[in-house]
C-alpha positions in Angstrom: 24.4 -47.4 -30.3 25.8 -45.0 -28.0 24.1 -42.8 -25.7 22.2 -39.7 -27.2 22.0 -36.6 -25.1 18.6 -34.4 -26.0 20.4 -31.2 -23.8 22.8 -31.2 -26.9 20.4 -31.1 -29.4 18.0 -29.0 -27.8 19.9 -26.7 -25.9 20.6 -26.1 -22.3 17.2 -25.7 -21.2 16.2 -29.2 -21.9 15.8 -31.9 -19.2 18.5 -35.1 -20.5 17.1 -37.7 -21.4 19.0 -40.5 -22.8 18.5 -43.6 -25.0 19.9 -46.5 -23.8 20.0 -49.3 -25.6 21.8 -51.3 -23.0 19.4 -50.3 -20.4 16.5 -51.3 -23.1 18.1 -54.9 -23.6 19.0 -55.7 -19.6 15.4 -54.1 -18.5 12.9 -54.7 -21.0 11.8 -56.1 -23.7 11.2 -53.2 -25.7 14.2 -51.2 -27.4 13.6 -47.9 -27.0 13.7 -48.0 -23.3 14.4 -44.9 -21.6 16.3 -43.9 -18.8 16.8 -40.7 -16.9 19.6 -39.7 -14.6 18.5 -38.4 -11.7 21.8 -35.9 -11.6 20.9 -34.7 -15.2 17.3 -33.3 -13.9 17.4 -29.9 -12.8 14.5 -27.2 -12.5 14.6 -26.4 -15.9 18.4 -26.5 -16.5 20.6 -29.2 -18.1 23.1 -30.7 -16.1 25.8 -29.2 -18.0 24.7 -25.9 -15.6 23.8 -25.6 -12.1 20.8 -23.6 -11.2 22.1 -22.3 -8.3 18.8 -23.4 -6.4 19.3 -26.5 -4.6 16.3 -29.0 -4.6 16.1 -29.2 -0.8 15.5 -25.3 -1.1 12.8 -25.7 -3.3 10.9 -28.3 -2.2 11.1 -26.3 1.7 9.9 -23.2 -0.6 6.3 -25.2 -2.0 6.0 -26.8 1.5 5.4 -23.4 2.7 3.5 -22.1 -0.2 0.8 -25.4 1.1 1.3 -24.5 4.8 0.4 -21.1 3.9 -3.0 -21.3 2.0 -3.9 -24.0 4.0 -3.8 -21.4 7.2 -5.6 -18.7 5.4 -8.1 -21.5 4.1 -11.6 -18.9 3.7 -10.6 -15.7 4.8 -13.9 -13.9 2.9 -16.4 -17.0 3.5 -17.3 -20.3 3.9 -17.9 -21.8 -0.1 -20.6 -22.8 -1.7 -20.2 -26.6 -1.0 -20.6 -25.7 2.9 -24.3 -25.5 2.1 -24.6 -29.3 2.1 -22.8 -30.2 5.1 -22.7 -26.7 6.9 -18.7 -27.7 7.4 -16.5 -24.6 6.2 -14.1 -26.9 5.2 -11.1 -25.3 7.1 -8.2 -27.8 7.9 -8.9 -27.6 11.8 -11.9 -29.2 13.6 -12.5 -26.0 15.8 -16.2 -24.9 14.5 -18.9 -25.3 16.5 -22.6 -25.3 16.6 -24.6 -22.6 18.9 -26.3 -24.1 22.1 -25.9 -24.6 25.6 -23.0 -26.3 25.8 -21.0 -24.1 23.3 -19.5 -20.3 23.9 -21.8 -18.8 21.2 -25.4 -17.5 21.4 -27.7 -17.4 17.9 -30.6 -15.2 18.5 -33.4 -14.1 16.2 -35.6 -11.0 16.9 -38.9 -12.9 15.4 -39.5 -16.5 15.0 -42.8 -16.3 13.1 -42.3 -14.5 9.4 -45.0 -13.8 6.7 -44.2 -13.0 3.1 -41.1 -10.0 2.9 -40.8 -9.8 6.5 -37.0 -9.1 7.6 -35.3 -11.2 10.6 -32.2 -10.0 12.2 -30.1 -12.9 13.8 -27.2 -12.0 16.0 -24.7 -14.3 16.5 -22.3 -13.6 19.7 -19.9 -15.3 22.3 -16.6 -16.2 22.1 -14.4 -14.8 19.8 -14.7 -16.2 16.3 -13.0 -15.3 12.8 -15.6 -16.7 10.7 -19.1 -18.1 10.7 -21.8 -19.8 8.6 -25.8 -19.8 9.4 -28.7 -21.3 7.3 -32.5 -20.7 7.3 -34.8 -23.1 7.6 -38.7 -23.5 7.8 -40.6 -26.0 10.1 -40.2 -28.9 7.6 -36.3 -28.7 8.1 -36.3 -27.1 3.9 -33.6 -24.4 3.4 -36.0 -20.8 2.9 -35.5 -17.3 2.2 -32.2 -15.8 1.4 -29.7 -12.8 3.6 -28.9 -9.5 2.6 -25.8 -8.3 2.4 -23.5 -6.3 5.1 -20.4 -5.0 5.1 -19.2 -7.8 7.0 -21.2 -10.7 5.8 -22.7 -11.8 1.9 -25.1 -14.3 1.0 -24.1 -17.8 -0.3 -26.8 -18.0 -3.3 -26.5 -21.8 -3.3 -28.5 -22.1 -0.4 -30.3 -20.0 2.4 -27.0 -19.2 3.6 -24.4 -16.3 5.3 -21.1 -16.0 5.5 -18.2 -13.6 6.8 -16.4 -11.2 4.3 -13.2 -11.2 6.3 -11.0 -13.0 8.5 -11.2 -10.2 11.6 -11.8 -11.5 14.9 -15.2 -10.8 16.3 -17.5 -11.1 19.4 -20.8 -10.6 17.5 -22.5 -10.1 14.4 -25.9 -9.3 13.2 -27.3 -10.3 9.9 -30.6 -9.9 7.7 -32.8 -12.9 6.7 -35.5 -11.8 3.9 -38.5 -13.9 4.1 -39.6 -15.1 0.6 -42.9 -14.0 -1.3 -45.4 -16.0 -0.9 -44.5 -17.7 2.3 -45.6 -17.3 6.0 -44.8 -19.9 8.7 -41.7 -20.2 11.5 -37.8 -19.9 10.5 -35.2 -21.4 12.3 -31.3 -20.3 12.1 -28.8 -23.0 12.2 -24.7 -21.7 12.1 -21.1 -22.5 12.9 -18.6 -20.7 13.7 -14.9 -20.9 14.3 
């Protein structure tokens, strides 16, 4: 049986695909074998028309539709799964941790809460575009949740802040809300990159 071109049949948008029953009986065992051409597969054209878009162009064109989103990553906060790993999950490697060794300073106005009390936390040093801090009590469990600011918003999924935009900063200050019912010492753990 000769070869039977689909792009006929179904008109020029169709991809060819042809049956080929000596490529079934050299190849396989089975005798409705397929093959494609590989110069009959356009984007969404036969081959009986040319596009006008060469594939190189394209495939350049989604390469930097990746490269893109990948450099933009988080621009208004860390997501929710950064609450188990406190990792933003940005492509680079370039958060870090507050301490001594570091160029950022975390610094709480109390360290002792009771029930409702408010904590301000100001994070500082080095500029940064983005940032994550977590609560925690003296057993090392996630407490108490942050307010939101015009340039950071609570992550509900855990006792966690993040930044609403990707504007380079030197400093910001952010709201930890003691919950009801609780009194005891609150630690502040954050990245920021």
């Amino acid at each position: 049986m000769a070869k039977k071109n689909w792009a006929e049949r179904f008109g020029e948008k169709a991809i060819v695909c042809e049956h080929d029953e000596s490529v079934a009986s050299s190849e396989s065992s089975s005798p409705r074998a397929l093959s494609l051409r590989r110069d009959s597969l356009r984007f969404g054209h036969s081959a009986k028309k040319n596009s006008g878009v060469p594939m190189a162009f394209l495939r350049q064109a989604v390469l930097l539709v990746v490269l893109v989103g990948a450099c933009w990553a988080h621009p208004d906060g860390a997501p929710a799964s950064a609450c188990a790993t406190m990792n933003p999950e940005h492509n680079d490697s370039k958060h870090e941790e507050a301490g001594p060794s570091t160029p950022y300073t975390l610094v709480q106005d109390k360290k002792d809460f009771k029930a409702g009390d408010t904590v301000a936390v100001t994070l500082s040093g080095a500029p940064f575009k983005g940032f994550f801090i977590k609560a925690f009590d003296d057993k090392n469990k996630e407490i108490g949740q942050f307010e939101a600011s015009g340039e950071s918003k609570p992550v509900t999924e855990c006792s966690g802040v993040t930044h609403t935009n990707s504007a380079e900063k030197t400093a910001v200050k952010v709201l930890w809300k003691a919950p009801a019912g609780a009194s005891g010492h609150v630690q502040f753990r954050q990245v920021a990159f």
